[in-house]
C-alpha positions as CSV (number, residue, x, y, z in Angstrom):
1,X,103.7,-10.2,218.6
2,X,103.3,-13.7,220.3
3,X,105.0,-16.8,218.3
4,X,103.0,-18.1,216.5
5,X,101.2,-21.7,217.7
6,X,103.4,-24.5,217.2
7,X,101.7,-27.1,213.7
8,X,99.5,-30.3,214.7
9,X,101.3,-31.5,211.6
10,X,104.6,-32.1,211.2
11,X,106.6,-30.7,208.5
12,X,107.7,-33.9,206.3
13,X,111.6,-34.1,205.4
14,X,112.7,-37.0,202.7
15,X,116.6,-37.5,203.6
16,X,118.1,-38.8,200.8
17,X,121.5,-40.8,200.5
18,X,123.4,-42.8,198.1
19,X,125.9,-44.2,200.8
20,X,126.3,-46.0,204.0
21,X,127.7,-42.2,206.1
22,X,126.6,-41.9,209.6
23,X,126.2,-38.2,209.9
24,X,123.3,-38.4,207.9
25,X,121.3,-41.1,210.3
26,X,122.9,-38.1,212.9
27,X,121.2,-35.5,210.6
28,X,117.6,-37.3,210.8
29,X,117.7,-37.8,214.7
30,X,118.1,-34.0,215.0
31,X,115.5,-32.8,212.2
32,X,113.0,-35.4,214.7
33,X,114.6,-33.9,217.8
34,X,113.8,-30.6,215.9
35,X,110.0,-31.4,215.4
36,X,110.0,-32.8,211.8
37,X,108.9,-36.0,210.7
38,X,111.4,-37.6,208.8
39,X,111.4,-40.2,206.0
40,X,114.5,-41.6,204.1
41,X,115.7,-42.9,200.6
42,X,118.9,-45.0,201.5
43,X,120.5,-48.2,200.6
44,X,119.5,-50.9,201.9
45,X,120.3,-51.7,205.8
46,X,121.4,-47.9,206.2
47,X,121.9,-46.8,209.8
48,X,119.3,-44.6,209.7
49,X,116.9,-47.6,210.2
50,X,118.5,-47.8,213.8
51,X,117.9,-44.1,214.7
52,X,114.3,-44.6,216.1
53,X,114.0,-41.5,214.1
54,X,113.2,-42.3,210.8
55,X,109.2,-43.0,209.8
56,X,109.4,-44.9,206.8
57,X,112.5,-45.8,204.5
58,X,112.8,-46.0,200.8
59,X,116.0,-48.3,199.2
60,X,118.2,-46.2,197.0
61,X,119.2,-48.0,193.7
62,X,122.2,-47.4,192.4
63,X,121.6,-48.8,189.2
64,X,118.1,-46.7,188.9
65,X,118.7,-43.6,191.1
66,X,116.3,-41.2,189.8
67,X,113.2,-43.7,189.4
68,X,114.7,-44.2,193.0
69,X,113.9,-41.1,194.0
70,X,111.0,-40.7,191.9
71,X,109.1,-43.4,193.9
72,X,110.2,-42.2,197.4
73,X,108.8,-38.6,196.3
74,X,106.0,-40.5,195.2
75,X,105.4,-41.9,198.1
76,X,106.9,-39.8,201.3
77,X,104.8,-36.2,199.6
78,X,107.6,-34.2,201.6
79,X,107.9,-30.4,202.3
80,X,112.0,-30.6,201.6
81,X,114.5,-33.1,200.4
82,X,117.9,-33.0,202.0
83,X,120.7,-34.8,200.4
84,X,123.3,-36.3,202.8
85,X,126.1,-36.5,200.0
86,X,126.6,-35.1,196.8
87,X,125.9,-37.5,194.7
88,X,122.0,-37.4,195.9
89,X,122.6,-33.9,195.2
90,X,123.6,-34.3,191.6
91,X,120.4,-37.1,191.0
92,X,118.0,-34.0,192.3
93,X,120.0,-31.8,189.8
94,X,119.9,-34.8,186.8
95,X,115.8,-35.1,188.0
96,X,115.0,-31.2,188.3
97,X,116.3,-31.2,184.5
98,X,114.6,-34.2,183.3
99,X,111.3,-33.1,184.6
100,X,111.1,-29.6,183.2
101,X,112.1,-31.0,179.7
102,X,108.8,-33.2,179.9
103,X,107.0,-29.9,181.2
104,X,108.0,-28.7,177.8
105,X,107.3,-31.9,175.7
106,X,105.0,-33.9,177.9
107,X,104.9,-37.4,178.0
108,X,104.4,-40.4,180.6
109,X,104.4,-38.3,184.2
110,X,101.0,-35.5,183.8
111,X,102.9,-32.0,183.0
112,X,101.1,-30.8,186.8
113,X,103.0,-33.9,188.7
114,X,106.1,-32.7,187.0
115,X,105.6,-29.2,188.3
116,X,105.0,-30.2,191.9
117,X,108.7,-32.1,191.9
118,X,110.6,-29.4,190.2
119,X,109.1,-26.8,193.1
120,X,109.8,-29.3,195.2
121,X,113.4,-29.3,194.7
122,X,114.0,-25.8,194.1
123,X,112.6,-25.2,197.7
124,X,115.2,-27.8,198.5
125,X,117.8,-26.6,196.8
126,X,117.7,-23.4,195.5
127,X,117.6,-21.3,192.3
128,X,117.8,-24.4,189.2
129,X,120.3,-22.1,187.6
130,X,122.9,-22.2,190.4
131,X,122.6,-25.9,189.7
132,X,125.9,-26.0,187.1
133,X,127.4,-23.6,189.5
134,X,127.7,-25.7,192.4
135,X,128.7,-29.0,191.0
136,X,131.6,-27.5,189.1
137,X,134.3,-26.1,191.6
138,X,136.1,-23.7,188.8
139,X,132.7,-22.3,188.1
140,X,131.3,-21.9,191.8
141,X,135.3,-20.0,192.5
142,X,134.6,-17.7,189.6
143,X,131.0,-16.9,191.2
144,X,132.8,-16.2,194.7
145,X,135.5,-14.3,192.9
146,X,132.9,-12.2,191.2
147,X,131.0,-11.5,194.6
148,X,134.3,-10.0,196.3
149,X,134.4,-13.2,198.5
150,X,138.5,-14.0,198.8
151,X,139.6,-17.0,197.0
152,X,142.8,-18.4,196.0
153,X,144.2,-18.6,192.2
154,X,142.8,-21.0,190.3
155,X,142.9,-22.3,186.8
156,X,141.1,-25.6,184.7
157,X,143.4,-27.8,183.8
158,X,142.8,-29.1,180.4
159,X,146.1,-31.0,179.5
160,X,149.6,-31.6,180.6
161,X,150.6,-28.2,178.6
162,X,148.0,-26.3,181.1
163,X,149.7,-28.0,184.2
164,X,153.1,-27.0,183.5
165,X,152.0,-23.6,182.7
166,X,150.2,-23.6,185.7
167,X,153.1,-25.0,188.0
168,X,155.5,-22.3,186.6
169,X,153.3,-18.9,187.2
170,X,151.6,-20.1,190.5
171,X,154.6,-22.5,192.0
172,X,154.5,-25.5,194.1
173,X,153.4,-26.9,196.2
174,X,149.3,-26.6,194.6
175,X,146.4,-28.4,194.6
176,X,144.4,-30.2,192.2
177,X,140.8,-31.1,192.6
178,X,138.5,-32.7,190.4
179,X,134.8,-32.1,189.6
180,X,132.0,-35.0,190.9
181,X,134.1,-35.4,193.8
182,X,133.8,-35.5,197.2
183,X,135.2,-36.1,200.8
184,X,138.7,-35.6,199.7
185,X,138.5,-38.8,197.1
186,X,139.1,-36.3,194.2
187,X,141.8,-33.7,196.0
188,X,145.9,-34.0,195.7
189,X,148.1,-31.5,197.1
190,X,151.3,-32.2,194.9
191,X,154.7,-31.0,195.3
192,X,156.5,-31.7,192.4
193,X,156.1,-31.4,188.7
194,X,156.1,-34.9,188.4
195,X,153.5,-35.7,191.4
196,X,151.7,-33.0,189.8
197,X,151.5,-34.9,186.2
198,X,150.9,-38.2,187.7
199,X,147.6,-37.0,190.1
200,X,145.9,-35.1,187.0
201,X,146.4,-38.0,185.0
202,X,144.1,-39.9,187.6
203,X,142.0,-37.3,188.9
204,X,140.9,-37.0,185.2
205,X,140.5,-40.5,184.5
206,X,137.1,-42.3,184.7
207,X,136.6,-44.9,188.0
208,X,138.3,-48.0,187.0
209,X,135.3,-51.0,186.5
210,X,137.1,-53.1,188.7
211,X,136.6,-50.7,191.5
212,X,133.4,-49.9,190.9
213,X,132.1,-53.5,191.2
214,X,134.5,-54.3,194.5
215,X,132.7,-51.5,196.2
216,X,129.3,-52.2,194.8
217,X,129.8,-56.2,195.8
218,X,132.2,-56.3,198.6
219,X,130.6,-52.4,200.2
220,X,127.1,-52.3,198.8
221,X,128.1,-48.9,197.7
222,X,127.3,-48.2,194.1
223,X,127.9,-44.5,193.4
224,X,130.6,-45.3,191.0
225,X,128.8,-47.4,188.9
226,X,127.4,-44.9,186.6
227,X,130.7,-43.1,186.2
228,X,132.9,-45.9,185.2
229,X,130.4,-47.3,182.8
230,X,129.7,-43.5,181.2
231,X,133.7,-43.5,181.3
232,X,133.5,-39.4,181.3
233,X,136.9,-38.0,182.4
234,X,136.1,-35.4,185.0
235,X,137.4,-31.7,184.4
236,X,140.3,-30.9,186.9
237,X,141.6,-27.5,187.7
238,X,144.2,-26.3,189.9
239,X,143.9,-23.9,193.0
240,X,146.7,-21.8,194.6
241,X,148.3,-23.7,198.2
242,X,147.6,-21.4,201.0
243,X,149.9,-21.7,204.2
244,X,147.4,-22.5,207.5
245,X,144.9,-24.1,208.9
246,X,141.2,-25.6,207.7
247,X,138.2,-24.3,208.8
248,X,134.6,-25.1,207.9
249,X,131.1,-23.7,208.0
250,X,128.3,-24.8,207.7
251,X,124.3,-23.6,206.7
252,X,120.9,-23.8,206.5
253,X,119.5,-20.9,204.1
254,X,116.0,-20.6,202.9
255,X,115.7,-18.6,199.1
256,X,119.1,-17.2,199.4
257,X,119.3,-16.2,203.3
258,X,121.3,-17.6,205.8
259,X,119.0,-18.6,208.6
260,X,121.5,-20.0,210.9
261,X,125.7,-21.2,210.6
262,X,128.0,-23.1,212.7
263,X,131.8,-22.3,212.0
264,X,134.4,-24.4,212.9
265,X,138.2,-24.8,212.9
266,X,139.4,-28.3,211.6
267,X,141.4,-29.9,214.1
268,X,141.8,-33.5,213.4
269,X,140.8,-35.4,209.6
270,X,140.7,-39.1,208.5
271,X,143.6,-38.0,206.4
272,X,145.5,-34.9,204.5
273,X,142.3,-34.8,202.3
274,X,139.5,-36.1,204.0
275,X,136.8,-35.1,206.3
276,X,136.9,-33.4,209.5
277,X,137.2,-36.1,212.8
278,X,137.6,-32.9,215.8
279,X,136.5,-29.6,215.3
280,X,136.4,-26.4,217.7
281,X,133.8,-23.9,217.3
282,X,135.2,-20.0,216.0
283,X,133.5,-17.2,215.1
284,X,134.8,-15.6,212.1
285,X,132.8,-12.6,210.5
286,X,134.5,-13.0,207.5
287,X,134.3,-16.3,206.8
288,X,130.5,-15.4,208.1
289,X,129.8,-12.6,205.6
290,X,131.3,-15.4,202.6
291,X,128.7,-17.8,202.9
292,X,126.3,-15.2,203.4
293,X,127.2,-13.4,200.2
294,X,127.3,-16.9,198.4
295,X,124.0,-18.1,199.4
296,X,122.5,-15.0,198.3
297,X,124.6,-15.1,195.1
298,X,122.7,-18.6,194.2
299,X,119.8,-18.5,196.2
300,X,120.2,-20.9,197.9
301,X,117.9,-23.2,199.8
302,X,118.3,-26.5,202.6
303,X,121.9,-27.4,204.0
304,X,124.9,-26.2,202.3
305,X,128.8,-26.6,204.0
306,X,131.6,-24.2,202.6
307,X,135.3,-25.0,203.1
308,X,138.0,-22.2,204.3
309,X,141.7,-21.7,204.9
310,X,142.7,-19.6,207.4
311,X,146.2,-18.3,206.4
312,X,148.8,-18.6,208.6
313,X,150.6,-15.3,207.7
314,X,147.5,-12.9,207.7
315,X,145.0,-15.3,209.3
316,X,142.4,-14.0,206.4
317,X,140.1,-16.9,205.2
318,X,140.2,-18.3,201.9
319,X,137.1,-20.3,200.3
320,X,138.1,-23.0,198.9
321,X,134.7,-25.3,198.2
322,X,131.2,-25.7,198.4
323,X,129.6,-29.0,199.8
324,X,125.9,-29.1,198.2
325,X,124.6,-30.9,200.7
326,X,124.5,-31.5,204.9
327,X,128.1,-31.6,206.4
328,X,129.2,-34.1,209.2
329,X,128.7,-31.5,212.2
330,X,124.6,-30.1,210.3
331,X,123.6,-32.1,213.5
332,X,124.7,-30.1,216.2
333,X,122.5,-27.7,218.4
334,X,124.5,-25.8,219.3
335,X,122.0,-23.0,220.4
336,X,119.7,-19.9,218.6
337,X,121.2,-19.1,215.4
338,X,123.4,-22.2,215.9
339,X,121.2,-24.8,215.4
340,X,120.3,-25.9,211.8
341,X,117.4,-28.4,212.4
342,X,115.3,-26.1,214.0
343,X,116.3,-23.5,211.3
344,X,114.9,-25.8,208.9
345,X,111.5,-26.4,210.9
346,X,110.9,-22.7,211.7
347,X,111.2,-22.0,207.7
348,X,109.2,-24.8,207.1
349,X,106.1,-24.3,209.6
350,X,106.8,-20.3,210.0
351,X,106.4,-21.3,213.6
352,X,109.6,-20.3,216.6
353,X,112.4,-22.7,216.0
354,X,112.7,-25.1,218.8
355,X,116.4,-24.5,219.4
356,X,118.5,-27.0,221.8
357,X,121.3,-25.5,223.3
358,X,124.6,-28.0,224.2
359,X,127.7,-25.5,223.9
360,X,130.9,-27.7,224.9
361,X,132.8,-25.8,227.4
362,X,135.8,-25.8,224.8
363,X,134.6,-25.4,221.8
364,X,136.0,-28.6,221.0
365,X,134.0,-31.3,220.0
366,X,135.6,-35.1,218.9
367,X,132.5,-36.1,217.0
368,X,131.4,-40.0,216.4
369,X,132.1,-42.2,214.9
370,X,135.1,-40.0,213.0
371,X,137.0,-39.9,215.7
372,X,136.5,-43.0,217.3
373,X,137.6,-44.7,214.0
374,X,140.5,-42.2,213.3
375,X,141.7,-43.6,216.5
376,X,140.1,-45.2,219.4
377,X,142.3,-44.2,221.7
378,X,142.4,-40.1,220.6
379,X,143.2,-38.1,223.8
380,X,140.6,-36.2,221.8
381,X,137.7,-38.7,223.0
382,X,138.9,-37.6,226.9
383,X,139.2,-33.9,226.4
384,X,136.8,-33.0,223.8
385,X,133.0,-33.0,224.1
386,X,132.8,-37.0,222.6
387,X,129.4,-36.7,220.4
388,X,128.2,-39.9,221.1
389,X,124.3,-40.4,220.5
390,X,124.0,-42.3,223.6
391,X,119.9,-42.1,223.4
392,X,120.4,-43.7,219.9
393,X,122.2,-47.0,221.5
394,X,121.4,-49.1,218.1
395,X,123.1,-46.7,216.4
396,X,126.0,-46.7,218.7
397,X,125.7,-50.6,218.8
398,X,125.4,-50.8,214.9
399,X,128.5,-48.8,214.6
400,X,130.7,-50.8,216.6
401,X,129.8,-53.8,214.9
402,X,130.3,-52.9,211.3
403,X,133.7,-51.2,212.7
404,X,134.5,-55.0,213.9
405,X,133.4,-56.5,210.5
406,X,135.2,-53.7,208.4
407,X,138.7,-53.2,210.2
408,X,139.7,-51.7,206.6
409,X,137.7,-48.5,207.2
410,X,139.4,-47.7,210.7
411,X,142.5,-46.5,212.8
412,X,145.5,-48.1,211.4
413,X,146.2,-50.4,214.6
414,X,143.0,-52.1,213.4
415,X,144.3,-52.1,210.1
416,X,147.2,-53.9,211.1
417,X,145.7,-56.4,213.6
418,X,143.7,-57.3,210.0
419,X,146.8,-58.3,208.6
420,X,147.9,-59.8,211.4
421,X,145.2,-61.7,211.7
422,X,145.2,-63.1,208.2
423,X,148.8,-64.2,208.3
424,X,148.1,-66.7,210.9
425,X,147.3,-70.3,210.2
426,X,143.9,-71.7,211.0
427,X,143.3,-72.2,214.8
428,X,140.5,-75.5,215.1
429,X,140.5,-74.8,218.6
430,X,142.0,-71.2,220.3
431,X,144.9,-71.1,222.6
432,X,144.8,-69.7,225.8
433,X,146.3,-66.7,224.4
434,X,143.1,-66.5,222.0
435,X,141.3,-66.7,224.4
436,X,142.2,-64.0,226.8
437,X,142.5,-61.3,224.0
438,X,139.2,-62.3,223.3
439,X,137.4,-61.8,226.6
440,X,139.8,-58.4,227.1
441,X,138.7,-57.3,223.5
442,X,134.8,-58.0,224.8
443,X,135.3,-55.8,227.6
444,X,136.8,-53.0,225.6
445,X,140.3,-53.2,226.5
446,X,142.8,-54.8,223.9
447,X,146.4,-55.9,224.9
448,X,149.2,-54.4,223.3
449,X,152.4,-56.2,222.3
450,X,153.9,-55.8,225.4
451,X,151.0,-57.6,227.0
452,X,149.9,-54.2,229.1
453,X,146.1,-52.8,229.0
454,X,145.2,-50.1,225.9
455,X,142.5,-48.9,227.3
456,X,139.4,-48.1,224.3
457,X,136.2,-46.1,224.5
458,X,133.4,-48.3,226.4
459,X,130.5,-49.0,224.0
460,X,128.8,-52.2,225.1
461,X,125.2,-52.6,225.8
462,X,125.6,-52.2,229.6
463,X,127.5,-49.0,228.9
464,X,125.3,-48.0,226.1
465,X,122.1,-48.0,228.8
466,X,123.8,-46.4,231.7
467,X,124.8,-43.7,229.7
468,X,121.3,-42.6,227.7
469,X,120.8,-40.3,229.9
470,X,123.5,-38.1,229.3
């Protein structure tokens, strides 16, 4: 049977985000790439307004999130939503509910509109009641557990008495993780008894104020607003340490089937806990036949990313998570059955998916920014496949200039140099010295102490066009 013809009109994705992360402006230029037209609810001056990708933009508020996404709905009348963090997740959850309880007692929004958004978001997310399931990491453990899918121990922690308990049958070192959490913020592996008592005490504590407002004045980020003024403590429970490495895997599913998964091996992070920086591509049947299992389990629908350790001793792999929502390496085409855009598009037009095909000869792929702001000069960015969008050059360009205005978010040499920096008195005019670090640092090359050449990855504008073609 021939394919069937591809549609005159495009399928129309609403990203939605409640922070400033570049994989998800790398998310929309490859649902575009893939043959979908893509809109966007973001904060304001979001990168994905320098993809080239993006139709039409909608500004996130993080004081009013779901009229947020109410108006963007409204407005953008897309097939799918796809949250680019959890947080947009949980608002589609929070909205999904709202609206069915007005289907039941209507009033304001006609009971039919109402209808149309909760569809809406089921086919975006899945089943409503796997809702709880995923944002709570005991219960969404219990579900695996329940399917057969290996998982570590794990236990809530409901007070100090549960911790110790805990600490004595399952031993140290173990982990604690907290619910509403995400990118490692809300994840301590402790040690001792006492690191252990002192990291559930603040992984159960609401967001301080003070925080909240630095990073929604000083960041523009406002996604812990809400929680420090509900002051909710979260619910923290406690998973078994397993000995090995991280892996990760990542899918797009359609009403509880996996229509394609990339699975990788973590081999770099921003930090003990965060995300992943370098990854190498595996193939893994059982990590494979786990998030299969799982997204039939909830029914799943959209982009989902499961976490895994691979244990050292019997190199089985453990679940340990579910991200609800795209991961930082959703973007890559990485070929049929590899390549989660086009996944998307096929489901959503029942037409072939237009699969790209860009296999690193490694496996190994540094991808960017991470990397480049782990460290800029990574041997990583040399040997790996470096994942620069170099046909996105604003993006690139708006990268490297926020990494120059926020030296706090980046490899600690930059961190440093801050410090350094501030220490010094006030220069009316520069010196020489000034002067030539300045012109070196233009040309992407920064001295160090010594006085020698660092070399750093090239991204100026004449770089930037010589290198679109690639």
């Amino acid at each position: 049977m021939a394919p069937a013809a591809q549609p005159t009109v495009k399928p129309k994705v609403l990203v939605a985000t409640t922070c400033r992360w570049y994989p998800t402006a790398r998310l929309a230029m490859a649902l575009a790439e893939a043959g979908c037209a893509v809109e966007a609810l973001c904060p304001a001056g979001h990168a994905l307004g320098k993809t080239g990708a993006v139709e039409r933009t909608y500004v996130y508020r993080g004081l009013a999130p779901l009229r947020s996404l109410e108006t963007a709905i409204t407005a953008a009348k897309p097939e799918i939503i796809v949250p680019g963090d959890d947080l947009a997740t949980w608002h589609l959850h929070e909205l999904h509910r709202q609206l069915s309880r007005r289907r039941e007692k209507p009033s304001g929004k006609a009971p039919e509109e109402s209808d149309t958004f909760c569809w809406l978001i089921e086919d975006s997310l899945g089943a409503p009641e796997s809702f709880p399931v995923v944002q709570s990491r005991s219960a969404f453990m219990e579900a695996a557990r329940a399917e057969g899918v290996l998982v570590p121990d794990f236990e809530v922690i409901g007070d100090l008495q549960d911790l110790r308990s805990w600490a004595s049958r399952a031993g140290l070192p173990t982990v604690l993780k907290a619910d509403g959490t995400s990118g490692g913020d809300g994840v301590k592996v402790v040690r001792t008894l006492a690191d252990a008592e002192l990291a559930w005490r603040k992984l159960q504590a609401p967001p301080l104020l003070a925080r909240a407002a630095k990073r929604a004045l000083a960041d523009r980020d406002r996604t812990l607003v809400w929680p420090a003024l509900k002051r909710r403590r979260a619910t923290v429970s406690a998973q078994a340490f397993i000995a090995g490495c991280e892996a990760t895997s990542t899918i797009a599913c359609w009403k509880g089937s996996v229509l394609a998964s990339l699975h990788f091996e973590v081999i770099k992070k921003t930090s003990s806990a965060g995300h992943a920086t370098v990854v190498r591509q595996i193939e893994n049947q059982e990590m494979s036949r786990a998030v299969a299992t799982m997204a039939r389990r909830l029914k799943l629908s959209g982009l989902y990313g499961f976490d895994f350790m691979l244990e050292s001793a019997s190199g089985r792999a453990y679940l340990i998570e579910i991200n609800p929502r795209s991961t930082q390496v959703a973007h890559l085409r990485l070929g049929v059955g590899q390549d989660l855009p086009a996944a998307l598009y096929a489901a959503l037009t029942g037409c072939a998916p237009r699969c790209k095909e860009r296999i690193p000869q490694n496996g190994m792929i540094a991808l960017f920014p991470q990397e480049w702001i782990r460290d800029p000069a990574s041997p990583f960015l040399q040997s790996a496949h470096h994942d620069v969008p170099w046909e996105a050059p604003e993006l690139v360009r708006d990268c490297v200039n926020r990494r120059r205005k926020q030296s706090a978010w980046y490899s600690r040499s930059a961190q440093a140099a801050t410090i350094e920096n501030a220490a010094e008195p006030e220069k009316s005019v520069p010196d020489e010295k000034d002067r030539d670090r300045d012109r070196d640092r233009d040309r992407g090359r920064d001295k160090d102490s010594d006085g020698s050449d660092a070399p750093r990855p090239l991204y100026e504008p004449a770089i930037l066009e010589s290198n679109r073609s690639r």
